[in-house]
Backbone as a chain_set.jsonl record, in Angstrom:
{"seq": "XXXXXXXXXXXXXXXXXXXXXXXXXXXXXXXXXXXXXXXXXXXXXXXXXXXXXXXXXXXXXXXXXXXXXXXXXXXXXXXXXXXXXXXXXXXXXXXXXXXXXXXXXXXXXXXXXXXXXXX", "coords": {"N": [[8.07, -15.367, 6.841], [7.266, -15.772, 9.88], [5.075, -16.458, 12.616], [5.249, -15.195, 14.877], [7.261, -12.789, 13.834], [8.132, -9.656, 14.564], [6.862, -6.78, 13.226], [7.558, -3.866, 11.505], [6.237, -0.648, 11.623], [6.361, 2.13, 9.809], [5.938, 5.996, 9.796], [6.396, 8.713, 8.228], [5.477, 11.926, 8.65], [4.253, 15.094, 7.619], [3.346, 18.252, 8.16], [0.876, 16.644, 8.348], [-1.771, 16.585, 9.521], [-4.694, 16.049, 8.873], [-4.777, 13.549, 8.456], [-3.304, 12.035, 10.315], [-3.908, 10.957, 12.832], [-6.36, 9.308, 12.752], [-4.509, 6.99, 10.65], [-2.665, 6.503, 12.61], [-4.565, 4.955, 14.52], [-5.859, 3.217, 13.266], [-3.28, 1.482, 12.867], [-2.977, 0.757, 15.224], [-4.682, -0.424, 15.891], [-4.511, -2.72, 14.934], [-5.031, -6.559, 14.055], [-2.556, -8.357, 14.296], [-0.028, -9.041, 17.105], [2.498, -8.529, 16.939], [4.144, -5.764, 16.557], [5.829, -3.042, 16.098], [5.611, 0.639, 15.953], [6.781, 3.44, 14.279], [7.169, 6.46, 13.791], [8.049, 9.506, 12.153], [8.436, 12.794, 12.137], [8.392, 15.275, 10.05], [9.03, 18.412, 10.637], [6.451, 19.224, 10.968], [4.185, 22.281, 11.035], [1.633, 22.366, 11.493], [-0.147, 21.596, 13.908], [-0.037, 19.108, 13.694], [2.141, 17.828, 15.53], [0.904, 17.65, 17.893], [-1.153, 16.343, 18.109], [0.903, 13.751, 17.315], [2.048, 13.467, 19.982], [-0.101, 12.658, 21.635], [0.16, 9.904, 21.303], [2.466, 8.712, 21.956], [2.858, 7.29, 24.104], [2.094, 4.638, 22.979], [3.603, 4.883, 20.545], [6.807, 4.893, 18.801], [7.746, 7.828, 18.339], [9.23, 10.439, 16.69], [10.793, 13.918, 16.367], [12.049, 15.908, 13.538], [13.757, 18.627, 13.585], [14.218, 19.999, 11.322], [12.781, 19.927, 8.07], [14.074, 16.87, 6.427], [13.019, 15.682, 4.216], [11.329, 13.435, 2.914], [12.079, 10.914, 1.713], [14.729, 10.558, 3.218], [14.004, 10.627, 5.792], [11.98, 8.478, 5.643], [13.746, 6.803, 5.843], [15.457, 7.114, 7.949], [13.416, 6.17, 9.759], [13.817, 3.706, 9.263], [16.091, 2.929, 9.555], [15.71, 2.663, 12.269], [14.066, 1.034, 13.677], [13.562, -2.36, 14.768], [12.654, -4.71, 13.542], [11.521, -7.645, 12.414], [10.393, -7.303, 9.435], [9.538, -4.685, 7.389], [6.968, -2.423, 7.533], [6.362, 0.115, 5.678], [3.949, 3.029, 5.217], [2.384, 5.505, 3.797], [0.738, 8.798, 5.457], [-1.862, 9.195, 5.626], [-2.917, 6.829, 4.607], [-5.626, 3.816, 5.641], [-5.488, 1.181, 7.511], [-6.995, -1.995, 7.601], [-8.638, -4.022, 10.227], [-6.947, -6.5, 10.189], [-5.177, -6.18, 8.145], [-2.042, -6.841, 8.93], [-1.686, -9.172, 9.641], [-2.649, -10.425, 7.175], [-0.927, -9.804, 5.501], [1.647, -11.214, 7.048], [0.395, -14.04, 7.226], [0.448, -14.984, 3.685], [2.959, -14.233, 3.444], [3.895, -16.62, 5.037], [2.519, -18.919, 3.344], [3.818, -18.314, 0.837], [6.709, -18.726, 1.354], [6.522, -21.006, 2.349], [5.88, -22.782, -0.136], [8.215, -21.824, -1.939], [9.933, -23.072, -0.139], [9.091, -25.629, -0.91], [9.581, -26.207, -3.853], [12.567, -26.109, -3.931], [13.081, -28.276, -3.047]], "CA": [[7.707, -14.578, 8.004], [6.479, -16.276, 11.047], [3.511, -15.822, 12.776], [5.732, -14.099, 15.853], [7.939, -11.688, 13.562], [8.104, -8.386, 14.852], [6.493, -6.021, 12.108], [8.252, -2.535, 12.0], [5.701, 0.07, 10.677], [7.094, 3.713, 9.62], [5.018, 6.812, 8.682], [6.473, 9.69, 8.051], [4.678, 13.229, 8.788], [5.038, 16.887, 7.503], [1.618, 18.399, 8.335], [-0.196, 15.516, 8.467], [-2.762, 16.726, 10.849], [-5.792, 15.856, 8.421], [-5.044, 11.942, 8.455], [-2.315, 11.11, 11.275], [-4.507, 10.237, 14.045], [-7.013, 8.182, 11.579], [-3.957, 6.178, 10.513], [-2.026, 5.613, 13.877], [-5.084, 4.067, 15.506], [-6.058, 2.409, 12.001], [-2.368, 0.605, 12.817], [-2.44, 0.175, 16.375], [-5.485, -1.531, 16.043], [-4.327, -4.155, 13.683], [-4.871, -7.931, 15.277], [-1.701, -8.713, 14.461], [0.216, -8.489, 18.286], [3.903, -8.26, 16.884], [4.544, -4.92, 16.078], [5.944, -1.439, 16.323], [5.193, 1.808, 15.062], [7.472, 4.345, 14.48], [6.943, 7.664, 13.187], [9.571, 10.379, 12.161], [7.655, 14.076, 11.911], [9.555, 16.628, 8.82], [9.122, 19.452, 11.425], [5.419, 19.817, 10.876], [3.805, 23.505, 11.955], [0.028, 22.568, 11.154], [-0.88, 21.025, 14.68], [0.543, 17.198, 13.356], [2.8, 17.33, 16.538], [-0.054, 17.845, 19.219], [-1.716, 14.945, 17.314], [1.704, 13.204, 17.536], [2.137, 13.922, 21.348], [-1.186, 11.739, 22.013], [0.311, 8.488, 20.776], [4.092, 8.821, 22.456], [2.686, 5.877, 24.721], [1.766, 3.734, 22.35], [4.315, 4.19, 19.454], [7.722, 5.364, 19.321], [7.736, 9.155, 17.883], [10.836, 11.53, 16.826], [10.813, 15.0, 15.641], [13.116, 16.667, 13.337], [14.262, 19.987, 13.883], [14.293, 20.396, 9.987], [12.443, 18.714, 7.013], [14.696, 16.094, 6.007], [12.686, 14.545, 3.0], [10.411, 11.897, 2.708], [12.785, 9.515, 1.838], [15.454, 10.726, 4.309], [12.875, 10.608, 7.183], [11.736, 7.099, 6.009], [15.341, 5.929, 5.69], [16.018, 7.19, 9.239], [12.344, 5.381, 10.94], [13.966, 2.323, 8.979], [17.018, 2.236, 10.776], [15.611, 3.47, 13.986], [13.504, -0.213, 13.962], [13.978, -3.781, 15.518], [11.673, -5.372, 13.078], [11.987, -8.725, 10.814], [10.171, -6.761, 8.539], [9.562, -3.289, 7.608], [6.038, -1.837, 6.126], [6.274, 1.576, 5.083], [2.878, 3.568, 5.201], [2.112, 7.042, 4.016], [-0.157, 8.89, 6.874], [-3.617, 9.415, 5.044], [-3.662, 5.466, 4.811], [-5.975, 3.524, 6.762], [-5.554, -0.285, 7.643], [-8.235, -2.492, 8.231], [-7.939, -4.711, 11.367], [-6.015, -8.253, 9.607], [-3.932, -6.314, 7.459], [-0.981, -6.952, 8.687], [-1.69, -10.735, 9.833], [-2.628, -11.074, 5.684], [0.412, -10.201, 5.218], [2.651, -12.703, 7.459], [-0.476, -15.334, 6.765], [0.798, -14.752, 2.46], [4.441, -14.568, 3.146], [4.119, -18.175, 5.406], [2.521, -19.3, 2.267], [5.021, -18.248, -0.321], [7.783, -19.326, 1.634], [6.084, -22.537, 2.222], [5.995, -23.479, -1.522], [9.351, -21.567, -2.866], [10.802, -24.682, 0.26], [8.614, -27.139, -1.434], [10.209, -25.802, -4.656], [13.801, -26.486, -3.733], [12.989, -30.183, -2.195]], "C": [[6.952, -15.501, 8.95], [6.027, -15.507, 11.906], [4.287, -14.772, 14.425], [6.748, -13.177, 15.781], [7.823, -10.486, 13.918], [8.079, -7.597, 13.065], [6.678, -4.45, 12.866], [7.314, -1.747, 10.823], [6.46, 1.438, 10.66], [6.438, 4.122, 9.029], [6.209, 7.821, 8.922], [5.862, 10.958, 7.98], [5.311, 14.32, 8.277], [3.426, 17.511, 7.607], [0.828, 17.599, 7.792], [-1.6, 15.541, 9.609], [-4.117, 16.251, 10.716], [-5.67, 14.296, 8.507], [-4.184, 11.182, 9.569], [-2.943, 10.394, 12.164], [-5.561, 9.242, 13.351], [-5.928, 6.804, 11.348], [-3.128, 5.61, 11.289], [-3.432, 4.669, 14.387], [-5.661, 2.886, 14.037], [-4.365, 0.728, 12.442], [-2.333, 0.18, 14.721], [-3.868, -0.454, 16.472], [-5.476, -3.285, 15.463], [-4.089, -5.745, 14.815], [-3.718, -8.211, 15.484], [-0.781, -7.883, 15.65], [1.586, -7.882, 18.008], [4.17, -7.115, 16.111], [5.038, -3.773, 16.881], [5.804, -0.969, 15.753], [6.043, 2.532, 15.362], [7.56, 5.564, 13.483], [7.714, 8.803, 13.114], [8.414, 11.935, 11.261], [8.73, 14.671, 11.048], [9.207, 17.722, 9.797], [7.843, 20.272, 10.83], [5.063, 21.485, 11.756], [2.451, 23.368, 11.474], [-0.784, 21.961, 12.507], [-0.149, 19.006, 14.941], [1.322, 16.874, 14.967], [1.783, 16.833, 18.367], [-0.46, 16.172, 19.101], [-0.486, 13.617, 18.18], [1.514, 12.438, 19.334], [1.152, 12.691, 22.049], [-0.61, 10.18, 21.694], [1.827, 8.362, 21.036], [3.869, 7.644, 23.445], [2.759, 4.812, 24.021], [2.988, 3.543, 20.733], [5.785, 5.085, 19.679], [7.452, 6.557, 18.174], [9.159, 10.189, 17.951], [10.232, 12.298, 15.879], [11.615, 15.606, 15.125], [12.765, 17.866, 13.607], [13.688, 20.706, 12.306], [13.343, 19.457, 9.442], [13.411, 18.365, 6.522], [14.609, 15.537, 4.213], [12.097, 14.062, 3.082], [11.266, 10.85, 2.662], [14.339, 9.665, 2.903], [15.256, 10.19, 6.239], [12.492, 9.073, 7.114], [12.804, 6.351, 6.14], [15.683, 6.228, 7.493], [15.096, 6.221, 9.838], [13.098, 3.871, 10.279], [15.279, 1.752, 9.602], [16.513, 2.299, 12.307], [14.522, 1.872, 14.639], [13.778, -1.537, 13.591], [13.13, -4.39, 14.577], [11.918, -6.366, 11.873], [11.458, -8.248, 9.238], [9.379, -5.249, 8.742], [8.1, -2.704, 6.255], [5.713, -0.662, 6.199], [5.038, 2.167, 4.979], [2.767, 5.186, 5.175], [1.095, 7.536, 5.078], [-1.189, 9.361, 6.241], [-3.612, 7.441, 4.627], [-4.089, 4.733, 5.95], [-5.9, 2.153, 6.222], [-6.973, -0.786, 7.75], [-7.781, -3.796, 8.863], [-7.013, -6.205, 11.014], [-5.379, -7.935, 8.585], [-2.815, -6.558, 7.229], [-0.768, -8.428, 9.012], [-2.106, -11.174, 8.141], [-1.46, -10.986, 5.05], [0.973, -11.014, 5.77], [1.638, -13.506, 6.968], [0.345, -15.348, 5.285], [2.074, -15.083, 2.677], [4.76, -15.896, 3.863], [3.931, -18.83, 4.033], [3.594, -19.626, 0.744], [6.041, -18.686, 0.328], [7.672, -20.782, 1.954], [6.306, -23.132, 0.628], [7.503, -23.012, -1.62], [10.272, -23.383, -1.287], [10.877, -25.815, -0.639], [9.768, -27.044, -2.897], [11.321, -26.392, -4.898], [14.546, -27.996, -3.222], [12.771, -30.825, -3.322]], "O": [[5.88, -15.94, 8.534], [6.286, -14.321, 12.108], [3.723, -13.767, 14.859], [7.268, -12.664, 16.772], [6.938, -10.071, 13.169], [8.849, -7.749, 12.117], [6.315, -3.975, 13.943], [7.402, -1.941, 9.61], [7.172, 1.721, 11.623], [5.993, 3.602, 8.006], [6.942, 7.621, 9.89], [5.635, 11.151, 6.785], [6.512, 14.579, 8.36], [2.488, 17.0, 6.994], [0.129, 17.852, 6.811], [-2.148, 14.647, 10.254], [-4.822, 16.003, 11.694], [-6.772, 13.77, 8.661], [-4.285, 9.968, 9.75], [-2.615, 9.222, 12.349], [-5.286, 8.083, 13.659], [-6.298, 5.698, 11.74], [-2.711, 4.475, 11.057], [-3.143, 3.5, 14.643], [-5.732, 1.676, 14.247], [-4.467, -0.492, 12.313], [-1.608, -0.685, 15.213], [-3.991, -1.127, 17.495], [-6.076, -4.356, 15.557], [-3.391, -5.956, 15.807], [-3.402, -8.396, 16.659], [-0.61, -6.666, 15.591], [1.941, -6.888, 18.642], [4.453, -7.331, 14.933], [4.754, -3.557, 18.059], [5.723, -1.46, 14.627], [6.367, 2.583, 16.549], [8.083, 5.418, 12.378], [8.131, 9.164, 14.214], [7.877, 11.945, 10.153], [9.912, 14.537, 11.364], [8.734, 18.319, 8.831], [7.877, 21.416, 10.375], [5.568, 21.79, 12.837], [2.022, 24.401, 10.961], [-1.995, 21.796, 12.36], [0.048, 18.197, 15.848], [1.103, 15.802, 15.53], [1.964, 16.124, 19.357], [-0.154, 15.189, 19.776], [-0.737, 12.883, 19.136], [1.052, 11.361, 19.711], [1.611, 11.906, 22.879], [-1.382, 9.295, 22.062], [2.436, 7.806, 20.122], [4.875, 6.951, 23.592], [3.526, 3.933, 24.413], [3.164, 2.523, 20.067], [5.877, 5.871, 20.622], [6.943, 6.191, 17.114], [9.848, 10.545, 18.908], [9.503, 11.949, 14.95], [12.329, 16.169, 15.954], [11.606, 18.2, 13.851], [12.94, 21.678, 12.202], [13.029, 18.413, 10.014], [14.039, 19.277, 5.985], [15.455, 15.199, 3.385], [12.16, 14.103, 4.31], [11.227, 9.935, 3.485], [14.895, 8.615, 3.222], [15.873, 9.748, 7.208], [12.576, 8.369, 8.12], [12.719, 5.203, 6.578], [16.197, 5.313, 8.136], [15.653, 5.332, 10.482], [12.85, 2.867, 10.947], [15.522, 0.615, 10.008], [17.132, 1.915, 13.299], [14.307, 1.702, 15.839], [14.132, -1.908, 12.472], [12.43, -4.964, 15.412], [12.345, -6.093, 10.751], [11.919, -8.652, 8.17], [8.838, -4.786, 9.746], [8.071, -2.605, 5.029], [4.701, -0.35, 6.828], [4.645, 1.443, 4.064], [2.965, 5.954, 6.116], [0.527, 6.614, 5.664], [-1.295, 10.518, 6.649], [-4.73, 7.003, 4.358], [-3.47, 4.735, 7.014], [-6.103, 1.82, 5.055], [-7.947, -0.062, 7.958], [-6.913, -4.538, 8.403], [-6.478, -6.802, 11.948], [-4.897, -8.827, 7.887], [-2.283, -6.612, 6.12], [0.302, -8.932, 8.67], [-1.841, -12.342, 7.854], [-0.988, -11.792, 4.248], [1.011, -12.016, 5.057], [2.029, -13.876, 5.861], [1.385, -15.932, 5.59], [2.482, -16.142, 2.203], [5.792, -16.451, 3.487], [4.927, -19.292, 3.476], [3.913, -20.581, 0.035], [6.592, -19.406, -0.504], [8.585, -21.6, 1.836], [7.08, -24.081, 0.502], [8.242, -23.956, -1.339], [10.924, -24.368, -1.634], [11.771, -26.564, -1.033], [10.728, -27.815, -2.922], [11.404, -27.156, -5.86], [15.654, -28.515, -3.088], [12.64, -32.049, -3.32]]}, "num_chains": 1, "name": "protein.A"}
């Protein structure tokens, strides 16, 4: 992963109203600049969409009609993003600001040796 990979995050919501906004700004704060967020709602009715609604600037947001699934819903935000890599996040987790630069920093690393490895 290099240090200007586009990182494709995906949450998934179904009344998530108690942790969504906690964990979007948890991710749109993250240092690392190369990313998107993309979030795919199960056709919450607890408020989650209002929530949602607030962060349609800042990340890309789709609503089903229906609940899909969990893994339907994350399988769709995973095609629905441009990203060299793809990190999956349930919505009651919170980042802390160089999580996602410890990740690419780690995967330069490991792909640095498995080269050395092969030389």
């Amino acid at each position: 992963m290099a240090q200007n990979d586009l990182v494709s995050v995906t949450i998934v919501t179904y009344n998530s109203g108690r942790f969504i906004k906690r964990c979007l700004e948890s991710v749109l704060a993250q240092r690392y600049p190369h990313k998107e967020i993309i979030v795919v709602d199960n056709a919450s009715n607890d408020g989650t969409i209002d929530i949602l609604e607030q962060f349609e600037d800042r990340c890309q947001v789709y609503y089903n009609d229906d609940n899909i699934g969990f893994a339907a819903a994350q399988n769709q935000a995973i095609r629905l993003s441009n990203g060299d890599w793809v990190l999956t996040l349930n919505p009651d987790v919170l980042l802390l600001p160089n999580f996602i630069q410890a990740l690419v920093d780690r995967s330069e690393e490991h792909t640095s040796e498995l080269q050395s490895l092969r030389h």
